[in-house]
N, C-alpha and C positions, 0 to 999 in steps of 0.2 A: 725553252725546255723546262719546267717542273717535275722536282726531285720530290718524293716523299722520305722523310727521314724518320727514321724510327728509332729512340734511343737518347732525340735534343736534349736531354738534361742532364745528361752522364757526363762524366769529367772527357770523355772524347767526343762524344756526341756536343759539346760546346761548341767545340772547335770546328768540327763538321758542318755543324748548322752556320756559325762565322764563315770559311772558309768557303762554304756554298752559295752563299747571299754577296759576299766578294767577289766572286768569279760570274754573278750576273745570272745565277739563278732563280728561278720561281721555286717556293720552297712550302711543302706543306710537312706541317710537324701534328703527329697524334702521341698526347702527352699525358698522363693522371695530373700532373699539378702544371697549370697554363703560366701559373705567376711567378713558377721556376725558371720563365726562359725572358732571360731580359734585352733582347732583340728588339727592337722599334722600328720595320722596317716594309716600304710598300711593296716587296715582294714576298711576304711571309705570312701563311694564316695556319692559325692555330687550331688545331680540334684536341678538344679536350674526351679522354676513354682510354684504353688500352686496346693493343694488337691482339689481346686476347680473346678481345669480343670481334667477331667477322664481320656483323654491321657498323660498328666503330672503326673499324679499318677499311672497310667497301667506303665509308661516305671521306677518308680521309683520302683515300688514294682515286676519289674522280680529279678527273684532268690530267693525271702526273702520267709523265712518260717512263722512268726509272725510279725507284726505291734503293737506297743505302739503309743499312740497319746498322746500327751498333750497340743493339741490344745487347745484355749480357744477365748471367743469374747473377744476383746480389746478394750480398751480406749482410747482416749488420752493423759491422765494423770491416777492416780490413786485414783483422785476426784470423789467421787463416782456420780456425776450426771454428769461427764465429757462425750462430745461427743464419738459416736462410731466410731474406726479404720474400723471394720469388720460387713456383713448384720447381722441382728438378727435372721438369721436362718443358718451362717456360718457352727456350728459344726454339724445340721440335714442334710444342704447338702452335707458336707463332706461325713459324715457317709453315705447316699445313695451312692455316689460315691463307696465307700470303698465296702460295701455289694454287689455293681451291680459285683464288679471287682474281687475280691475274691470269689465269684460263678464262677466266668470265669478261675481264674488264681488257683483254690483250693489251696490258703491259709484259715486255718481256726481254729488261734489264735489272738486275740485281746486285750488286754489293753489295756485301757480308762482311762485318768483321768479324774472326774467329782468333786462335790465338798458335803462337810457336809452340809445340808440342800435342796437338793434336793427331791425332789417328797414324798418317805415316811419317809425321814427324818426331813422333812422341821419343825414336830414338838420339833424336839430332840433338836437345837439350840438355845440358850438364844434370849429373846425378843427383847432386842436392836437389834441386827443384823439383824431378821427377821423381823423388820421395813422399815432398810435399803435395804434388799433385796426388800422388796414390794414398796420403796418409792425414788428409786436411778434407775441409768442405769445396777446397779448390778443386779439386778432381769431378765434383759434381758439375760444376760448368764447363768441365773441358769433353764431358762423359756426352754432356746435352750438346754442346759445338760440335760433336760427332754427328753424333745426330742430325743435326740440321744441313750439315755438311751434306751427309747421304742425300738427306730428300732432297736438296738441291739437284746435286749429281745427277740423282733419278728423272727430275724433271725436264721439263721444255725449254727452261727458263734461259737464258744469255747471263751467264751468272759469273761474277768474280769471288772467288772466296780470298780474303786477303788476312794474311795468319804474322801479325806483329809479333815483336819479340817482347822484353819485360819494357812496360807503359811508365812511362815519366813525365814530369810536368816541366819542359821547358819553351822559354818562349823564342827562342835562340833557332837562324835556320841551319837545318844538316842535309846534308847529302844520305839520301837515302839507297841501300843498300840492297836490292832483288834477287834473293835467293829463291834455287829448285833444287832439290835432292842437296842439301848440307853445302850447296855448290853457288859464289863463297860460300864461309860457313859465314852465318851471321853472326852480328856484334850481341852482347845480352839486352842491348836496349836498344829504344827509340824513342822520342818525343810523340805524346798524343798530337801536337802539332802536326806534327808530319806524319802522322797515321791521318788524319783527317785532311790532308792536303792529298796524299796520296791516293784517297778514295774515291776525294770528290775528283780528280781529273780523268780517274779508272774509269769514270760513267761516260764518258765518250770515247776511251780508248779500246777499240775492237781487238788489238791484237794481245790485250791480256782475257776476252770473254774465255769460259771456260779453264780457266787460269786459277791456282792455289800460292803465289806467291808468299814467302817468308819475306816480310821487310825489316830492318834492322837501322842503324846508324852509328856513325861513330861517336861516341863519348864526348861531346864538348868543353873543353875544360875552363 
C-alpha cells in the first residue's frame, strides 16, 4: 500500500513520515524544500511543489492508494499573533484540490489532521485557550480546519478527521486517549508521537472512516 503524505516537514508530519516507512509503507511525500526531509529510504520518493498546485499534487498522488495530510497554516514564529507563512484559506484549497483529484485518480481514503476545538468542539476546550484562538492568528487555522473539515463531510471520500489535543514534543510512548462528544473528556495534551502513530494505523482501520475523533494522552512525567 502507498500513502501520500502531505505536510513531511512539519514537526508532526516527521514523525508520520517515520512512523509510516516503520510500519512497511510505500510513501510518497510532495514538499517545497526536498532537503528538509532527512529519510534515506527505499520506499520513499520525493516530489518537490506544493498541494497548492493540482498538477503537483495529481503527479505526486499516482500510485498511492490513501493520503494522510498534516498540513496546517503557519506562522512565523509560534507567537500567537505572529505573521502568516500560508493564505488563510491554504488547507480549504488544498482540500478542493485533493477532492477535484481523487474523483479523477479514485483514491478514496483520507486522513486529516485537524485540531481539539474546532467547529463542534470548540465548546469542549478550557476558556483560556478559546480566547486565544478567538483573539490570536490561531483562530485563522482553526477557522480554515473548518473548513476543510465541511468539504470533507460533503464529499465521497472514506475520510478520518483526527482532532489532537495541545501538540508536544515527546519521544516517550503513551496510551492514547479516543474521545466523542467531551466523552472522556480528553487530557490537554498529546505527543506529535502519538498523533502520527495514531494516523498512520487509522489508514486501515475501517471502523474509525467517517469518524472526528479527539485524541489526547496522559501527561508523562
Amino acid at each position: 500500500m502507498k500513502i501520500l503524505i502531505l505536510g513531511a516537514t512539519g514537526r508532526t508530519g516527521k514523525w508520520i513520515l517515520a512512523e509510516a516507512l516503520e510500519q512497511g509503507y510505500k510513501v510518497n511525500c510532495l514538499v517545497r524544500k526536498p532537503e528538509e526531509i532527512n529519510q534515506n529510504h527505499s520506499a520513499l520518493k520525493i516530489y518537490k511543489g506544493s498541494p497548492e498546485s493540482i498538477s503537483e499534487l495529481e503527479s505526486a498522488l499516482k500510485g498511492c492508494d490513501a493520503i494522510i495530510s498534516a498540513l496546517n497554516i503557519s506562522r512565523k514564529s509560534d507567537f500567537p499573533w505572529s505573521k502568516l507563512r500560508t493564505p488563510k484559506t491554504f488547507l480549504s484549497d488544498v482540500m478542493k484540490n485533493i477532492i477535484t483529484l481523487t474523483t479523477k485518480i479514485k483514491i478514496d481514503r483520507i486522513v486529516v489532521c485537524s485540531a481539539w476545538g474546532v467547529a463542534d468542539t470548540e465548546k469542549e476546550i478550557p476558556l483560556w485557550f478559546n480566547w486565544f484562538i478567538k483573539n490570536s492568528n490561531i483562530g485563522v487555522a482553526y477557522k480554515d480546519h473548518e473548513r476543510q473539515e465541511n468539504l470533507l463531510k460533503s464529499s465521497t471520500l472514506n475520510w478520518t478527521i483526527v482532532r489532537p489535543s495541545g501538540l508536544v514534543d515527546l519521544s516517550k510512548s503513551q496510551t492514547i486517549i479516543e474521545s466523542y462528544n467531551n466523552k472522556p473528556k480528553p487530557k490537554i495534551t498529546i505527543s506529535r508521537k502519538s498523533v502520527a502513530e495514531f494516523m498512520v494505523n487509522t489508514v486501515s482501520d475501517e471502523k474509525l472512516i467517517g469518524k472526528a475523533p479527539v485524541i489526547s494522552a496522559e501527561l508523562i512525567k
